[in-house]
C-alpha positions in Angstrom: 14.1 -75.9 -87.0 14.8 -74.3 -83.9 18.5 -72.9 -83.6 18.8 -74.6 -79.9 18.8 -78.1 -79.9 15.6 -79.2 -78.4 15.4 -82.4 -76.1 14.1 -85.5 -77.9 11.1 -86.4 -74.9 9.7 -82.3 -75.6 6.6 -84.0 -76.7 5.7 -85.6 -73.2 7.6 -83.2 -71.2 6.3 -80.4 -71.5 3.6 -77.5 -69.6 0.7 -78.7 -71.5 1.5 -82.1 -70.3 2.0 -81.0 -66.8 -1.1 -79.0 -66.4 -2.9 -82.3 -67.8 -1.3 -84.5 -65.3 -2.7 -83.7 -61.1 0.5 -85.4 -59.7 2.7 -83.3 -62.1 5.5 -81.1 -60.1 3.9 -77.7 -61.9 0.3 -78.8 -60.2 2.7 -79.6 -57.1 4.2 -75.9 -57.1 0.8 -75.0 -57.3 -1.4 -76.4 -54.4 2.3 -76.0 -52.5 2.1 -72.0 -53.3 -2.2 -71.8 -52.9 -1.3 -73.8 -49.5 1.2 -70.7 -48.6 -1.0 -68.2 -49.5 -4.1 -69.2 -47.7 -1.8 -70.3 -44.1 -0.6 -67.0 -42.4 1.9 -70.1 -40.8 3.4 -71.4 -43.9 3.9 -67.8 -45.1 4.9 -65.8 -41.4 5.0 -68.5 -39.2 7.9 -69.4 -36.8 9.7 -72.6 -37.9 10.5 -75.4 -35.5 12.5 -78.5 -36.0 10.6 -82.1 -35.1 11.9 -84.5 -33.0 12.5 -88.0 -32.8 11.4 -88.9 -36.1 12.0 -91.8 -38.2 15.5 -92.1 -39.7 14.7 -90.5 -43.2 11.9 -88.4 -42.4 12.1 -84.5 -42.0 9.9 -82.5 -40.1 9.2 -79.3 -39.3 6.2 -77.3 -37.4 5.0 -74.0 -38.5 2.7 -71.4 -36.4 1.8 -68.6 -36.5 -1.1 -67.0 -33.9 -3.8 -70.2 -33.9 -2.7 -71.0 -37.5 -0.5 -74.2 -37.4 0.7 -76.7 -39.8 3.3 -79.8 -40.2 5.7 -80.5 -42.4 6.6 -84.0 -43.1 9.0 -85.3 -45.9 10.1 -89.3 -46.0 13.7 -88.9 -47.6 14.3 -92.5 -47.6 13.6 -95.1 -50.1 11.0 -97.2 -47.9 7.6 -96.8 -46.1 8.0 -95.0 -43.0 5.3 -94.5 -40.3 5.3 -91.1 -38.2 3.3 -91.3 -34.8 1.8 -88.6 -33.0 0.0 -86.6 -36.3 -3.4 -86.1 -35.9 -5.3 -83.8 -39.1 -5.7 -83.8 -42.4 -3.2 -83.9 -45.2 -3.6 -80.6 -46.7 -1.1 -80.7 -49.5 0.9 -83.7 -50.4 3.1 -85.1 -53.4 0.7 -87.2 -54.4 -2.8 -85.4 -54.9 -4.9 -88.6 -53.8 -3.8 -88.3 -50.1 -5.3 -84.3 -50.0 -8.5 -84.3 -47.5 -6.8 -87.2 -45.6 -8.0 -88.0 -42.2 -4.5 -88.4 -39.8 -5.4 -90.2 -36.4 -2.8 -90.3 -34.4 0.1 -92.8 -37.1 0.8 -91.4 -40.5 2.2 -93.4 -43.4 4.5 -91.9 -46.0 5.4 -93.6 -48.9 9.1 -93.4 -50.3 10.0 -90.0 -51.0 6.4 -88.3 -50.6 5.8 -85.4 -48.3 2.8 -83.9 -46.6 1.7 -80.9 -45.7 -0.8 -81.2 -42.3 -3.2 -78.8 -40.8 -3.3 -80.2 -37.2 -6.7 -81.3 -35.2 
């Protein structure tokens, strides 16, 4: 017996379970932080706001010398497409989509962001 009371789902939520688990938010934090490490624009880089987006989606650009990446996060509850992305889907909140191609329309599902190295 512990003497704080300990929630009743600490079998399935839990850090072993996470680490298990690729699409976990702890496996998230990670390829989001290796991501930030290994850019010199997601760590130094200028921030700048994108335009005309989607309602729901939020986007940013970071650079930093030749070093670029986007930033793309569909708030809303439905698919939304964003046009004009060309790369490949470096980190995203789903780790199936990592290594993605981008030509030119991206699809993000409900509430999944993306981060893009650009062409």
């Amino acid at each position: 017996s512990t003497w704080l009371p300990v929630h009743p789902d600490h079998g399935v939520r839990n850090v072993e379970a996470q680490l298990e688990d690729p699409d976990s938010i702890l496996n998230l934090h990670r390829r989001l932080l290796a991501a930030r490490k290994g850019s010199p624009a997601l760590s130094l880089g200028e921030y700048r706001p994108l335009d005309e987006l989607p309602d729901g989606v939020l986007g940013w650009e970071r650079t930093h010398g030749d070093d670029r990446r986007l930033v793309l996060l569909n708030l809303a509850t439905r698919y939304e497409f964003v046009d004009g992305v060309h790369g490949t889907i470096e980190v995203g909140t789903t780790v199936h989509r990592e290594g993605e191609a981008v030509d030119g329309r991206l699809l993000l599902a409900a509430h999944e962001g993306v981060v893009v190295r650009p062409a």
